[in-house]
C-alpha positions in Angstrom: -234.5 -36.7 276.4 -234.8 -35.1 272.6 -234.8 -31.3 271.8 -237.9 -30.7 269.7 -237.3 -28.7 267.0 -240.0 -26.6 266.0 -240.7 -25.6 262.6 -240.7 -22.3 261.2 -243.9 -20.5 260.7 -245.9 -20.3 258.2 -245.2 -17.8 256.0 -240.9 -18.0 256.6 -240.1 -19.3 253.4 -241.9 -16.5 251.4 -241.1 -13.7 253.0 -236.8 -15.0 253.0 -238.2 -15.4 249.3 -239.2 -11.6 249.1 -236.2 -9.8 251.1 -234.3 -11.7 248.5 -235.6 -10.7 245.8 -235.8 -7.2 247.0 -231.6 -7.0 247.4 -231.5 -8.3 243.7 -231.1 -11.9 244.4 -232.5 -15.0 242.0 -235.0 -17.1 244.3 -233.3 -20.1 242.8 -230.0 -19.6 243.4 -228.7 -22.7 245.7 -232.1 -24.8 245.2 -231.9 -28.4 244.9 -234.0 -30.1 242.9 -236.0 -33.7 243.6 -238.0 -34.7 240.8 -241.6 -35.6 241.2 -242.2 -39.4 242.6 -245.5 -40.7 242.6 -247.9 -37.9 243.6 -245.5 -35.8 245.1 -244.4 -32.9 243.0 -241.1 -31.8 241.6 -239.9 -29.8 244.5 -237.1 -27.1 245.0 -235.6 -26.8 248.1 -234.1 -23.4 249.1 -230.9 -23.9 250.4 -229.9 -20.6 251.6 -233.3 -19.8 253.7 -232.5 -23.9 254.7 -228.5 -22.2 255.8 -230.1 -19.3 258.0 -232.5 -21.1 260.1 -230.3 -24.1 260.8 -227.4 -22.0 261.7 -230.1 -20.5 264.6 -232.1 -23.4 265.3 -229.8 -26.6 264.7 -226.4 -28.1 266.1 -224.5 -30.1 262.9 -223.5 -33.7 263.9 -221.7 -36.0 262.5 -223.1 -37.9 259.3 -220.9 -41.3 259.1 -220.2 -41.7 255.3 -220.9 -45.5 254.2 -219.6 -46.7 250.9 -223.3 -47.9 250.0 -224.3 -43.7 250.2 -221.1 -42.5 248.2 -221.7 -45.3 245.3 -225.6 -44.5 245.0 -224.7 -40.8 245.1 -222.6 -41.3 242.2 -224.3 -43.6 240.8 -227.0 -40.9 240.1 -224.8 -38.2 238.8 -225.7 -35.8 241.5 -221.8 -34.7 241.5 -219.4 -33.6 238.9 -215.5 -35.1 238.9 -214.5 -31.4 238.6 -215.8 -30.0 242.0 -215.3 -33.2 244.0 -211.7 -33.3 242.9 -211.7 -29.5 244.4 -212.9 -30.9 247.4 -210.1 -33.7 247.5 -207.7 -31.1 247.0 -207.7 -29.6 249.7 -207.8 -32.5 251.9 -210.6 -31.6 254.4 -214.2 -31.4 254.5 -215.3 -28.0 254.0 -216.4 -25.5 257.5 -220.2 -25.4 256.1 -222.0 -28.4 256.8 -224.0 -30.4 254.6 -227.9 -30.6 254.9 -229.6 -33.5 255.4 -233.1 -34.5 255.0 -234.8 -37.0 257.1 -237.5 -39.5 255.7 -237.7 -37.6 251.8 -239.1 -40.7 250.6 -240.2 -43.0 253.5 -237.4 -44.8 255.6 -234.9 -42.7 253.1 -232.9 -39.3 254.2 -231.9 -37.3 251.6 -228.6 -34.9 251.5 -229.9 -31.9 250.1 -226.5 -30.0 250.1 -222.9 -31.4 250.2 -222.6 -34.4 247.9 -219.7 -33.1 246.7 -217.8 -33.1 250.1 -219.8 -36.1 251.3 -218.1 -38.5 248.1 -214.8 -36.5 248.4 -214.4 -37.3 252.1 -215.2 -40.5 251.1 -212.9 -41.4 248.4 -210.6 -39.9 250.4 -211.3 -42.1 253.5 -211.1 -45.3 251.5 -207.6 -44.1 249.9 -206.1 -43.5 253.6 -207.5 -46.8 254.8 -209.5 -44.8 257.1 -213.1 -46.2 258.4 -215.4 -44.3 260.3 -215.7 -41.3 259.0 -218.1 -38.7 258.9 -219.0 -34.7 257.7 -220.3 -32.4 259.5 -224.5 -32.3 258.8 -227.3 -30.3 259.6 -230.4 -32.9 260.1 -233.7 -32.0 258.8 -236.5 -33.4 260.7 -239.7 -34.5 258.3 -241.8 -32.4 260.0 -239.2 -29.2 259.4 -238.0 -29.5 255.4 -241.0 -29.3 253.8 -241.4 -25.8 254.8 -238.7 -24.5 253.1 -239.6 -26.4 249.5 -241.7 -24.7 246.7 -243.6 -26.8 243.8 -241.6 -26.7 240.6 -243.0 -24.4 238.6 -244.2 -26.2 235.0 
């Protein structure tokens, strides 16, 4: 049997947006950004409303890390050496989960938040010999991410 998860409502996004701004905070602080493809636009994904409503509405399980994932992340430069190195240092993934969207681009999920921890754990894995690994993910049904992404403004 699945749990359905149910997305929020309408209006969710802008008004996390809002109380925000109203304690002094910049709307883009934590987005992540996936550039325009086709005729989808360049989106921004707001990863701290994206925090709060998984932490009431979604259990983190266990992304495995594949080598294929950890070569295309960095492949694509969407990590620095400095803060995955941070991450290696201190030898464990991190308490927060990483956020994971499912079917971005169709048949492809997308980590929204965590690459750093995701290649670190890793690199780490494949220096200790280790196989089966995985971090700790929140999983973003398709019908649930796109409510908490705004058009890039031009």
């Amino acid at each position: 049997m699945f749990n359905v998860i149910a997305a929020p409502e309408d209006g969710w996004l802008d008004n996390f947006i809002a109380s925000a701004e109203a304690r002094g905070e910049d709307k883009n602080w934590g987005a992540y950004e996936l550039a325009a493809e086709g005729d989808r636009p360049t989106l921004l994904f707001c990863i701290p409303a994206m925090r709060v409503w998984a932490e009431k509405f979604l259990v983190p399980a266990t992304l495995v890390i594949t080598p294929h994932r950890v070569e295309e992340i960095t492949k694509n430069n969407k990590i620095t050496e400095k803060a995955m190195m941070a991450v290696m240092s201190r030898g464990a993934p991190k308490d927060v989960p990483c956020i994971l969207c499912r079917d971005v681009k169709p048949g492809s999920d997308q980590i929204i938040d965590g690459n750093h921890t995701y290649v670190a754990m890793g690199k780490l894995g494949a220096l200790m010999g280790m196989e089966n690994i995985g971090v700790r993910a929140y999983e973003f049904p398709a019908h649930v991410w796109p409510h908490f992404c705004v058009a890039k403004a031009t």
